[in-house]
mmCIF file of the N, C-alpha and C atoms, coordinates in Angstrom:
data_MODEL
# 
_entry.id   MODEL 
# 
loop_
_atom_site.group_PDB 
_atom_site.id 
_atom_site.type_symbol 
_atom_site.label_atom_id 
_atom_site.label_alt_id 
_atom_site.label_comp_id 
_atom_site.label_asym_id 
_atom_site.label_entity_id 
_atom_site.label_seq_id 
_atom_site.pdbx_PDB_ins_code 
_atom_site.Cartn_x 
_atom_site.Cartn_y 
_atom_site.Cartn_z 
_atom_site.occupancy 
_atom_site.B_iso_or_equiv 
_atom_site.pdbx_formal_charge 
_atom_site.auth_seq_id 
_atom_site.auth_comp_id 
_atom_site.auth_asym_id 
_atom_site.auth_atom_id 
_atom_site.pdbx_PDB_model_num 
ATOM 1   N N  . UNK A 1 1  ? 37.799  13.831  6.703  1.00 0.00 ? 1  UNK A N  1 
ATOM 2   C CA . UNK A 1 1  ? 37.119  12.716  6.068  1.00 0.00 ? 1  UNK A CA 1 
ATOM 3   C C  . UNK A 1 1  ? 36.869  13.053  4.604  1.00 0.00 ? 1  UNK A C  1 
ATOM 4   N N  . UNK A 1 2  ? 37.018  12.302  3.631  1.00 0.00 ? 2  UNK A N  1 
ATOM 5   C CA . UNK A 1 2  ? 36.551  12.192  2.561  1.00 0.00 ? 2  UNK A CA 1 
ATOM 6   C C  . UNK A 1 2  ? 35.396  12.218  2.057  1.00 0.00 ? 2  UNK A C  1 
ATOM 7   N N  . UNK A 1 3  ? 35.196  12.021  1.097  1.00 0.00 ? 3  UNK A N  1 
ATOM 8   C CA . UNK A 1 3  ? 33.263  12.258  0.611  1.00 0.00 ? 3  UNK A CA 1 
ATOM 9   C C  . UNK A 1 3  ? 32.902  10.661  0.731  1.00 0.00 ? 3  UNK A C  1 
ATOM 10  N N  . UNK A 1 4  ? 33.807  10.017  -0.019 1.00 0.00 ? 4  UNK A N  1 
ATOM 11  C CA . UNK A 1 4  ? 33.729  8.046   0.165  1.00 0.00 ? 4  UNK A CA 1 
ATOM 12  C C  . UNK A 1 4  ? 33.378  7.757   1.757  1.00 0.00 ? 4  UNK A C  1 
ATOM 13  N N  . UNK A 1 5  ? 34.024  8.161   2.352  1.00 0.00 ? 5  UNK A N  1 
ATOM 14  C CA . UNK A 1 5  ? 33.787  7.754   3.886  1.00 0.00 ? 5  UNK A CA 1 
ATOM 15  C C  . UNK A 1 5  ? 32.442  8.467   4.174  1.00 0.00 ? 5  UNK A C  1 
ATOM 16  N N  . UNK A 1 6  ? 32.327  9.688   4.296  1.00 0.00 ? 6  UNK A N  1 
ATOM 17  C CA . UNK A 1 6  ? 31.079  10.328  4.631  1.00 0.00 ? 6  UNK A CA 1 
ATOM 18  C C  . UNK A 1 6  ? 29.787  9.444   4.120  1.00 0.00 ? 6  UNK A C  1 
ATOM 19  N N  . UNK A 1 7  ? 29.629  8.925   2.478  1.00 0.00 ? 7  UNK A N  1 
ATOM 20  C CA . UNK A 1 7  ? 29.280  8.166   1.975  1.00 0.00 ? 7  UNK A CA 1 
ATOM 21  C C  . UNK A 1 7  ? 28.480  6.705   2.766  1.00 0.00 ? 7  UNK A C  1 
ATOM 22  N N  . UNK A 1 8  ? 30.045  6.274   2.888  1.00 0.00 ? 8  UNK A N  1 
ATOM 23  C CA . UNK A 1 8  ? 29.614  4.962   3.341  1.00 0.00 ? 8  UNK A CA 1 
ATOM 24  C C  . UNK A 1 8  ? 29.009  5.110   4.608  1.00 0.00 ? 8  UNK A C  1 
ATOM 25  N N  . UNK A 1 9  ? 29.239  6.230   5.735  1.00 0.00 ? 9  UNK A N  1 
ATOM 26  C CA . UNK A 1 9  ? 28.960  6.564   7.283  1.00 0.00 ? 9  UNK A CA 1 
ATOM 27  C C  . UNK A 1 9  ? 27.205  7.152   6.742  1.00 0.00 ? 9  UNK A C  1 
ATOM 28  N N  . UNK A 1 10 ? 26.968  7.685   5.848  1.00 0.00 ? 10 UNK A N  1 
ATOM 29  C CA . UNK A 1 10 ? 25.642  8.038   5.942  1.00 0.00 ? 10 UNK A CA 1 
ATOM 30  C C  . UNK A 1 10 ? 25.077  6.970   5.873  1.00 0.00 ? 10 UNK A C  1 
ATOM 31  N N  . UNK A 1 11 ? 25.154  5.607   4.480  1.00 0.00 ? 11 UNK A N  1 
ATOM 32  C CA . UNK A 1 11 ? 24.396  4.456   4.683  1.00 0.00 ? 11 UNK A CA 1 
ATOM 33  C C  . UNK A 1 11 ? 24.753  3.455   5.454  1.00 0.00 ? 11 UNK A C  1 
ATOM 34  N N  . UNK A 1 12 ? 25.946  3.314   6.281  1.00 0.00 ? 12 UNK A N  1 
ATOM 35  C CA . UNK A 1 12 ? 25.151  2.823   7.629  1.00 0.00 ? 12 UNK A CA 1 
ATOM 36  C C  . UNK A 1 12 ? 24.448  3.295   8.962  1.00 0.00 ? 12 UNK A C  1 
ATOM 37  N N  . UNK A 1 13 ? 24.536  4.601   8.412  1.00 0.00 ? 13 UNK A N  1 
ATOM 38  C CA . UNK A 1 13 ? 23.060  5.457   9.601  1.00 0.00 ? 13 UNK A CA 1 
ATOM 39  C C  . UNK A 1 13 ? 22.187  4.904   8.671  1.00 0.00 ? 13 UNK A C  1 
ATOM 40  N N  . UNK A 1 14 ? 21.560  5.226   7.570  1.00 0.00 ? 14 UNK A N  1 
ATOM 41  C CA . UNK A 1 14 ? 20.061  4.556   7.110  1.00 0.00 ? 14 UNK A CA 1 
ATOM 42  C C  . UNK A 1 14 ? 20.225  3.189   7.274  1.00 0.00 ? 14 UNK A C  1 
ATOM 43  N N  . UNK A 1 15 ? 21.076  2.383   6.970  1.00 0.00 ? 15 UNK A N  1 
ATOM 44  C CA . UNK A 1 15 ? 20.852  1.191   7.674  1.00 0.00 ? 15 UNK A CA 1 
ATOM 45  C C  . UNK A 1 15 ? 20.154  0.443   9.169  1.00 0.00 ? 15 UNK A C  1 
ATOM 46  N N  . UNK A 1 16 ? 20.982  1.526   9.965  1.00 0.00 ? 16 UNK A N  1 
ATOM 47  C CA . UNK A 1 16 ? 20.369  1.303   11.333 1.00 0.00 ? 16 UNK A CA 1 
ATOM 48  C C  . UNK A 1 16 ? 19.512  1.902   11.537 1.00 0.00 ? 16 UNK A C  1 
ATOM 49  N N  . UNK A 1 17 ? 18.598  3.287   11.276 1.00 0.00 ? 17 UNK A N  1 
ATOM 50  C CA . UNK A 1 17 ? 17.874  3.615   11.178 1.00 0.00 ? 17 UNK A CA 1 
ATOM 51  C C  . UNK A 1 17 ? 16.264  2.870   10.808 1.00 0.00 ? 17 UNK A C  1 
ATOM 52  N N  . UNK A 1 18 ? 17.163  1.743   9.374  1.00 0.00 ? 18 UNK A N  1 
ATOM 53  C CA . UNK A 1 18 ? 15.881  1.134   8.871  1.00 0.00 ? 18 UNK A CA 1 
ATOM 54  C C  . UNK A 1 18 ? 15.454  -0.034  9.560  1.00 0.00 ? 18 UNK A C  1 
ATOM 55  N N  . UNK A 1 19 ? 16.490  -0.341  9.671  1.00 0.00 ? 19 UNK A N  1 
ATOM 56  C CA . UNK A 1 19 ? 16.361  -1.489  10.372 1.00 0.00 ? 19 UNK A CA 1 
ATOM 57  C C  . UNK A 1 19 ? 15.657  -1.311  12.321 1.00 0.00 ? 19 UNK A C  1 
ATOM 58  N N  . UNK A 1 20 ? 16.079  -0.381  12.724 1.00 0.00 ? 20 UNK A N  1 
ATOM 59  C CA . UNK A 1 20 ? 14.636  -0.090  13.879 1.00 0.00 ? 20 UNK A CA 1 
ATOM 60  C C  . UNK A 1 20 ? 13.758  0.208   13.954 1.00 0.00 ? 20 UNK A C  1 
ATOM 61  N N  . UNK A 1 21 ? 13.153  0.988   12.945 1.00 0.00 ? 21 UNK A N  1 
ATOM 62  C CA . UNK A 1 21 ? 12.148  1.210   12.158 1.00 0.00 ? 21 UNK A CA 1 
ATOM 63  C C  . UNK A 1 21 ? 11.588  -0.143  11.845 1.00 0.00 ? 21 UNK A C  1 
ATOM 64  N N  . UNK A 1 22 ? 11.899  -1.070  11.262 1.00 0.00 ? 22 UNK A N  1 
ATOM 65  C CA . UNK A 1 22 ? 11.368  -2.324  10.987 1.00 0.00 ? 22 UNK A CA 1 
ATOM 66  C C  . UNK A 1 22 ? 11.057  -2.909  12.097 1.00 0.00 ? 22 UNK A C  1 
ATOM 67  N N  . UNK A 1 23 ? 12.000  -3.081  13.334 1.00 0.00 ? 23 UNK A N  1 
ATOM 68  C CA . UNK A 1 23 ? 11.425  -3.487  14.519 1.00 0.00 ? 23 UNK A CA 1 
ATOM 69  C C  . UNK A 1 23 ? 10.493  -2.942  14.882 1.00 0.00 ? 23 UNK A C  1 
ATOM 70  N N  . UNK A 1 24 ? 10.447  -1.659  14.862 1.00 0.00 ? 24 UNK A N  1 
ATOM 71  C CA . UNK A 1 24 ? 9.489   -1.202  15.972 1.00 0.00 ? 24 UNK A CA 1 
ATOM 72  C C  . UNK A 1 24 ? 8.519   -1.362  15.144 1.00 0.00 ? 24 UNK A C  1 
ATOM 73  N N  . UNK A 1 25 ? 8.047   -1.353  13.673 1.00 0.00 ? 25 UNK A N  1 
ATOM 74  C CA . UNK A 1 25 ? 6.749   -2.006  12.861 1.00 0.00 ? 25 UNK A CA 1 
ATOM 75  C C  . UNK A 1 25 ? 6.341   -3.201  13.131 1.00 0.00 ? 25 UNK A C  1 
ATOM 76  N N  . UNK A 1 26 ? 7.174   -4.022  13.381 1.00 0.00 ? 26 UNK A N  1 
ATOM 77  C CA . UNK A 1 26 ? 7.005   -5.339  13.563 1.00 0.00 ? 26 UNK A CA 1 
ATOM 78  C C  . UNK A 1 26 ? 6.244   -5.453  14.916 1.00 0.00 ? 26 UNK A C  1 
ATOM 79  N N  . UNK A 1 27 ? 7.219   -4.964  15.910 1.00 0.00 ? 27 UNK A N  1 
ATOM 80  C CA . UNK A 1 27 ? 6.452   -5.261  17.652 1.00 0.00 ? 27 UNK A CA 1 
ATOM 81  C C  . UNK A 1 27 ? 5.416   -4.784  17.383 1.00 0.00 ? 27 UNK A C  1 
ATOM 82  N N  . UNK A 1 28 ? 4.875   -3.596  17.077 1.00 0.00 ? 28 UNK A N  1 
ATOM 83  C CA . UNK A 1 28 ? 3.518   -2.776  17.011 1.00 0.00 ? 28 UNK A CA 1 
ATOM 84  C C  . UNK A 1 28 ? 2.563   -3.119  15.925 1.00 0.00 ? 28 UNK A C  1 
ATOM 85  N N  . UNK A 1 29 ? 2.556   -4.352  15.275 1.00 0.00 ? 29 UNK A N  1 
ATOM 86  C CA . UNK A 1 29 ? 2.086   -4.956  14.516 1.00 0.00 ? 29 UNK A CA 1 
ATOM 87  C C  . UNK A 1 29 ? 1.744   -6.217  15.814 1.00 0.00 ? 29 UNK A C  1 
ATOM 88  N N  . UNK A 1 30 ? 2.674   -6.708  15.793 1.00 0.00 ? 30 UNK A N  1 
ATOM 89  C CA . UNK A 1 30 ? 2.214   -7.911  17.031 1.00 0.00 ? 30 UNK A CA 1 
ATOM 90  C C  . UNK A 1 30 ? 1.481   -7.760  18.359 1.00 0.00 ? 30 UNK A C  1 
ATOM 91  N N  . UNK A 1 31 ? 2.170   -6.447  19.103 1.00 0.00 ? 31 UNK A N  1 
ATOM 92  C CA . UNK A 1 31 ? 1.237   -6.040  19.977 1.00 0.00 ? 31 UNK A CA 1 
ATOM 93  C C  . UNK A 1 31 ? -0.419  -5.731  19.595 1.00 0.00 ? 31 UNK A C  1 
ATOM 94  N N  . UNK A 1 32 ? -0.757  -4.842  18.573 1.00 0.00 ? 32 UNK A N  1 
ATOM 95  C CA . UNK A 1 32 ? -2.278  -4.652  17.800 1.00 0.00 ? 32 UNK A CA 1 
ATOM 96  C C  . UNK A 1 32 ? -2.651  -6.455  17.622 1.00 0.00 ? 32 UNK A C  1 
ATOM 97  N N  . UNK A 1 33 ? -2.056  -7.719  17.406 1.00 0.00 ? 33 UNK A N  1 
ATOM 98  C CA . UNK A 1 33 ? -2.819  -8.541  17.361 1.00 0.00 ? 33 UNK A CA 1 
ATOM 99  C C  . UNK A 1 33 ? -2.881  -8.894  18.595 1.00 0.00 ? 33 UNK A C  1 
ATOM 100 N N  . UNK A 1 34 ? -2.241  -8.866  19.377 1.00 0.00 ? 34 UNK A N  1 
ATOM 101 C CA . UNK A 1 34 ? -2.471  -9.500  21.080 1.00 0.00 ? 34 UNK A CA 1 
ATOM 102 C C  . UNK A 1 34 ? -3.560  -8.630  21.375 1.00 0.00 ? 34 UNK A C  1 
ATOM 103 N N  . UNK A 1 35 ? -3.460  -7.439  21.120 1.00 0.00 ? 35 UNK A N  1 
ATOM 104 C CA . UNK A 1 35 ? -4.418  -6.467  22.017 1.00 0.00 ? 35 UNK A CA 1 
ATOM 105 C C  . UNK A 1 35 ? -6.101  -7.202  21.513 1.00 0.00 ? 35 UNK A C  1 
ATOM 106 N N  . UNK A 1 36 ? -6.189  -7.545  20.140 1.00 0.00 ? 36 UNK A N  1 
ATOM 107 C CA . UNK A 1 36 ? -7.615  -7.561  18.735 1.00 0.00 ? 36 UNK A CA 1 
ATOM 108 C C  . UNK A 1 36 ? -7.649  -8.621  20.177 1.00 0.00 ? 36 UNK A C  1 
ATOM 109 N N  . UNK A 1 37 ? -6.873  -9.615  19.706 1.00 0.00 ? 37 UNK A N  1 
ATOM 110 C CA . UNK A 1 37 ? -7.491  -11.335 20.449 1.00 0.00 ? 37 UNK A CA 1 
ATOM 111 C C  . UNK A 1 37 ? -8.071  -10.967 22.317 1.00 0.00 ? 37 UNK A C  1 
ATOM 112 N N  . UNK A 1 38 ? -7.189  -10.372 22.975 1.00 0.00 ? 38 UNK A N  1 
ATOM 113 C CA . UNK A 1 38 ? -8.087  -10.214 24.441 1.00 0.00 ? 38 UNK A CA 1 
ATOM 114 C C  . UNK A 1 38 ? -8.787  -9.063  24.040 1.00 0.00 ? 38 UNK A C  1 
ATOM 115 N N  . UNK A 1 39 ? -9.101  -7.847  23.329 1.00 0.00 ? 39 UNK A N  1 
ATOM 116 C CA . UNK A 1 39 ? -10.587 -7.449  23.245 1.00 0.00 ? 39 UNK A CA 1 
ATOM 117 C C  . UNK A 1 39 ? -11.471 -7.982  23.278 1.00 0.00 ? 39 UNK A C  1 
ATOM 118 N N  . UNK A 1 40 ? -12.557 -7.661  24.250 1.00 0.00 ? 40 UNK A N  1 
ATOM 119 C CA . UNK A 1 40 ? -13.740 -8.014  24.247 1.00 0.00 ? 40 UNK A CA 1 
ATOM 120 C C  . UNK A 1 40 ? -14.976 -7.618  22.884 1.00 0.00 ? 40 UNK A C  1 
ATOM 121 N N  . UNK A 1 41 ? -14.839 -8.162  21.839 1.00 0.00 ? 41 UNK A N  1 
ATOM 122 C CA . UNK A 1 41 ? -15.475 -7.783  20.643 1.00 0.00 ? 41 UNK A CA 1 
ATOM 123 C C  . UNK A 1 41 ? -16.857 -8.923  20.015 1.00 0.00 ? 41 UNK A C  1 
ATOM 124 N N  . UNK A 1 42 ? -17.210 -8.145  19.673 1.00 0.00 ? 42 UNK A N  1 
ATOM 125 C CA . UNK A 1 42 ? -18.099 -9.397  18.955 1.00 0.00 ? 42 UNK A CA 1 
ATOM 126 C C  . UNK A 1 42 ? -17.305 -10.475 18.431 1.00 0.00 ? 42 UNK A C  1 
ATOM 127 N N  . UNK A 1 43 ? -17.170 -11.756 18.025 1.00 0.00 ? 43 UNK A N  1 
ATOM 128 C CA . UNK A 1 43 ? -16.649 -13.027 17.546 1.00 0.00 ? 43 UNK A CA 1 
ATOM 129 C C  . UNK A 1 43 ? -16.846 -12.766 16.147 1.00 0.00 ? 43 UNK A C  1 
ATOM 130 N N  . UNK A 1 44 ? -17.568 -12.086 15.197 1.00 0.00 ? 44 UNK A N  1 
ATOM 131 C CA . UNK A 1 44 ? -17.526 -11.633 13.973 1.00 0.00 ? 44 UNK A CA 1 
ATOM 132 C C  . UNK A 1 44 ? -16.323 -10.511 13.653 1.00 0.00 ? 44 UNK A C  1 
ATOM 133 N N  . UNK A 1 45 ? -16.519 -9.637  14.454 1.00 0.00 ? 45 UNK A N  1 
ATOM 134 C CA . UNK A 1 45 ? -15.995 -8.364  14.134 1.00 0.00 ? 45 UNK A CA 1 
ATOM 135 C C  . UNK A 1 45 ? -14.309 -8.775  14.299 1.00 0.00 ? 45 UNK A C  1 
ATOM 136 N N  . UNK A 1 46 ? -14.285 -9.685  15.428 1.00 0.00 ? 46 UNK A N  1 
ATOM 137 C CA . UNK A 1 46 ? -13.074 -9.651  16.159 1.00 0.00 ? 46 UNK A CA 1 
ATOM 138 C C  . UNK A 1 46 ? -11.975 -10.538 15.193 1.00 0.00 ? 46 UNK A C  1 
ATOM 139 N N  . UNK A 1 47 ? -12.523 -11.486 14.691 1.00 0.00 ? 47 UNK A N  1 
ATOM 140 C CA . UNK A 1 47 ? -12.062 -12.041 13.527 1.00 0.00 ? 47 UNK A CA 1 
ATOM 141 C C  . UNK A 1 47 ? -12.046 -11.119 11.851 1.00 0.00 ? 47 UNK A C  1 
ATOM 142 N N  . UNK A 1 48 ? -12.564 -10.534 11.687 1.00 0.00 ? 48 UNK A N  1 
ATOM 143 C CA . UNK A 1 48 ? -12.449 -9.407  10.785 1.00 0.00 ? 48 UNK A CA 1 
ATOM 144 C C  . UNK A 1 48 ? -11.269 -8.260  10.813 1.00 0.00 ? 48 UNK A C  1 
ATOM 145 N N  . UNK A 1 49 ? -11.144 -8.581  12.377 1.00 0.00 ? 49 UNK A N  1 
ATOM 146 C CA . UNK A 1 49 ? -9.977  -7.523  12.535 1.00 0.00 ? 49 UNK A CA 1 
ATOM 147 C C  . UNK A 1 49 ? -8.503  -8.388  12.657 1.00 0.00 ? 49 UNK A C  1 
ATOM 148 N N  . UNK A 1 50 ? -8.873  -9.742  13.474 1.00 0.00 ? 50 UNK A N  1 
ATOM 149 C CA . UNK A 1 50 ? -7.840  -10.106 13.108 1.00 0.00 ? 50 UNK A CA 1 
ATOM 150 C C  . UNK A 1 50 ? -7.367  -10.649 11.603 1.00 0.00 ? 50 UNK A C  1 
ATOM 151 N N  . UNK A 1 51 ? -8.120  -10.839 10.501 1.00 0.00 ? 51 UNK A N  1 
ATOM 152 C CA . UNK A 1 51 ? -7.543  -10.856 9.222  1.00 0.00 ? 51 UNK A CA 1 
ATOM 153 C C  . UNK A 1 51 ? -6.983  -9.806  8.744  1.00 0.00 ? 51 UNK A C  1 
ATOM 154 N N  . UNK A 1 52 ? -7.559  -8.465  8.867  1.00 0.00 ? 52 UNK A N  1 
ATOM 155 C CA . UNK A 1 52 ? -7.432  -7.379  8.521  1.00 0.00 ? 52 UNK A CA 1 
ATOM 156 C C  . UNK A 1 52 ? -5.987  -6.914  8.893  1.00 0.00 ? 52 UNK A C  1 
ATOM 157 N N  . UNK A 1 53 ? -5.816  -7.167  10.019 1.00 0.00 ? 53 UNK A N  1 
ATOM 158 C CA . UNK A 1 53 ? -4.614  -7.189  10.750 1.00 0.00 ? 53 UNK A CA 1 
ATOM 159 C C  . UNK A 1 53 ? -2.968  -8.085  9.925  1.00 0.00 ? 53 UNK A C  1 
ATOM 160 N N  . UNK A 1 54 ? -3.469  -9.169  9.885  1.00 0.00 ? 54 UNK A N  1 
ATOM 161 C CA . UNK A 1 54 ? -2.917  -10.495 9.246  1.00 0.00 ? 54 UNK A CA 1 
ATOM 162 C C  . UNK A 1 54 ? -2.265  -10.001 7.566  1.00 0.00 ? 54 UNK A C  1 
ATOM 163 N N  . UNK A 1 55 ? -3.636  -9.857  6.823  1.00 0.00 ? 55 UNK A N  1 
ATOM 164 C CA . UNK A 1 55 ? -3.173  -9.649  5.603  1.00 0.00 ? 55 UNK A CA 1 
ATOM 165 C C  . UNK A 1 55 ? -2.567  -8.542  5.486  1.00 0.00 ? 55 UNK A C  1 
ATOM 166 N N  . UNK A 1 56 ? -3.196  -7.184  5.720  1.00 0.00 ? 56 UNK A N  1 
ATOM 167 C CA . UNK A 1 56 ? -2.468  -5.203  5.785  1.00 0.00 ? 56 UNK A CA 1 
ATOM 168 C C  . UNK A 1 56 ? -0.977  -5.204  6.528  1.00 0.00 ? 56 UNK A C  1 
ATOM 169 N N  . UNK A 1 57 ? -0.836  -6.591  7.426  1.00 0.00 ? 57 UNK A N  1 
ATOM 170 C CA . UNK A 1 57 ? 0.516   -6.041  8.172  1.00 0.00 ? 57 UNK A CA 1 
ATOM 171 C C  . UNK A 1 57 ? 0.124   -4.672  9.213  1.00 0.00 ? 57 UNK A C  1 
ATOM 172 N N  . UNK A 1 58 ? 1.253   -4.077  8.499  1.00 0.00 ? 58 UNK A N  1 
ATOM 173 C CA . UNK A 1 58 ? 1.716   -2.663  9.574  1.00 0.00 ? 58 UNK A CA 1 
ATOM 174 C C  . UNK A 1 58 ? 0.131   -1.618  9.285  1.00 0.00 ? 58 UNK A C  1 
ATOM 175 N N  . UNK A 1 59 ? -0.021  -1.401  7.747  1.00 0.00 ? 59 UNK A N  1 
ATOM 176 C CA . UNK A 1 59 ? -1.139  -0.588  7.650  1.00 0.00 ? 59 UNK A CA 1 
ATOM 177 C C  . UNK A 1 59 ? -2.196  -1.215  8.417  1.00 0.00 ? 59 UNK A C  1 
ATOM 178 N N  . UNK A 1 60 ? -2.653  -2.071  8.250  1.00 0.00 ? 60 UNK A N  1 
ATOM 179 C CA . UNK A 1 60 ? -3.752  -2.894  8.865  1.00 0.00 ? 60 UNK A CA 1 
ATOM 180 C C  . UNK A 1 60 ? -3.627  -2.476  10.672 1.00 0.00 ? 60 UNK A C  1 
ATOM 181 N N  . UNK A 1 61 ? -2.116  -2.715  11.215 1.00 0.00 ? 61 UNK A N  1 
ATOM 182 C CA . UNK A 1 61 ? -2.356  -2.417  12.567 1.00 0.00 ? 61 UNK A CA 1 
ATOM 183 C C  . UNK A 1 61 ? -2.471  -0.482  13.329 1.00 0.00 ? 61 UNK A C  1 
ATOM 184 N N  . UNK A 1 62 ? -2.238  0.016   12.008 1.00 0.00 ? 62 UNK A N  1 
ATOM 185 C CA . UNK A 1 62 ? -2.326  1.451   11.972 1.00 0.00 ? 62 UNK A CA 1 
ATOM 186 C C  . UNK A 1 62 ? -3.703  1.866   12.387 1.00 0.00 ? 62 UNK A C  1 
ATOM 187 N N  . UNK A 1 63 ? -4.347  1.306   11.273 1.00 0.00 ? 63 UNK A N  1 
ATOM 188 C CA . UNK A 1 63 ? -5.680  1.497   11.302 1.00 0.00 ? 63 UNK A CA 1 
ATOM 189 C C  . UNK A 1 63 ? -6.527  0.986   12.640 1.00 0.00 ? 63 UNK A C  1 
ATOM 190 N N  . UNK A 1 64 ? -6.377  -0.386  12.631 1.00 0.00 ? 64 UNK A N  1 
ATOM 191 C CA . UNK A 1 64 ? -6.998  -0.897  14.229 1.00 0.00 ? 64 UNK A CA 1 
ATOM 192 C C  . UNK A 1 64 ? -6.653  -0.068  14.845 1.00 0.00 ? 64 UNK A C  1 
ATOM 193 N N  . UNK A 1 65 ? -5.250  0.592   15.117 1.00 0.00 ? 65 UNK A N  1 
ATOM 194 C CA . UNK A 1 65 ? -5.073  1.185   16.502 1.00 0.00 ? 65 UNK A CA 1 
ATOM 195 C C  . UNK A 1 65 ? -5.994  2.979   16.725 1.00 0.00 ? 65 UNK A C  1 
ATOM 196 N N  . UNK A 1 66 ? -6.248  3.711   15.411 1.00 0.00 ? 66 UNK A N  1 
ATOM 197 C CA . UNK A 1 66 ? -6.992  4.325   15.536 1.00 0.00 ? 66 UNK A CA 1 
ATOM 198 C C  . UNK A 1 66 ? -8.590  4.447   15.325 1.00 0.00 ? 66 UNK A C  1 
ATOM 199 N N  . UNK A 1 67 ? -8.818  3.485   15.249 1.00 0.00 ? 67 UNK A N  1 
ATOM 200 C CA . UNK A 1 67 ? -10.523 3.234   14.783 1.00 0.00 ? 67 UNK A CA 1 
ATOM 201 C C  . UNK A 1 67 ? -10.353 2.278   15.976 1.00 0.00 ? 67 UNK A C  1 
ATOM 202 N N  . UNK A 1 68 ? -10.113 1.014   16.274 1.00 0.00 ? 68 UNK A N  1 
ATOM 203 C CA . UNK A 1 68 ? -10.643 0.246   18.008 1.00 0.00 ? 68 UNK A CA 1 
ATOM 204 C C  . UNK A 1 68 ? -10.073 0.501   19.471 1.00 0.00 ? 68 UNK A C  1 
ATOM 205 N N  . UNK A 1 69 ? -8.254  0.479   19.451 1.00 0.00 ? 69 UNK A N  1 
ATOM 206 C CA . UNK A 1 69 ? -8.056  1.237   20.093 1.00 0.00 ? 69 UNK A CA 1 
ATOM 207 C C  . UNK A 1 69 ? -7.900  2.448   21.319 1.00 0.00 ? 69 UNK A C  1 
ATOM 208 N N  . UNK A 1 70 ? -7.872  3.202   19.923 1.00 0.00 ? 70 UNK A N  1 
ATOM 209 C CA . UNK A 1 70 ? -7.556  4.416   20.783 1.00 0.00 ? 70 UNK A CA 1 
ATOM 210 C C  . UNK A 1 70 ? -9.045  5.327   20.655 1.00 0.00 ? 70 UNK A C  1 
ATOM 211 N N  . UNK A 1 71 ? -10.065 4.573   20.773 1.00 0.00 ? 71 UNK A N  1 
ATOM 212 C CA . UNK A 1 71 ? -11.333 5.198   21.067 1.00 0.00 ? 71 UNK A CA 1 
ATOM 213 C C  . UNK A 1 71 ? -11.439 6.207   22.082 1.00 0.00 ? 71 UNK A C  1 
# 
């Protein structure tokens, strides 16, 4: 193989790489809001988290999952 080929074969490993990576941010972003909404939370808090959630995206569901969670 050439260096051109090697090339092009490395960026479509980071391609696919990134791109499951993005999925799996995405599901685990959506799952953290299913989980916020059936928690049993205060109606203040619980809405706080779901914005928090909403606007941060992925960081936002990072955080929920270790501060409510994974208590």
């Amino acid at each position: 193989m050439d260096s051109q080929s090697l090339f092009v074969a490395g960026i479509i490993v980071l391609f696919i790489l990134f791109f499951a990576l993005s999925i799996f941010s995405f599901v685990f972003w959506i799952l953290m809001i299913v989980d916020c909404i059936k928690r049993n939370l205060p109606q203040n808090e619980k809405l706080a988290w779901i914005l928090v959630l909403i606007f941060l995206g992925v960081i936002g569901a990072v955080v929920y999952y270790f501060v409510v969670k994974h208590k």
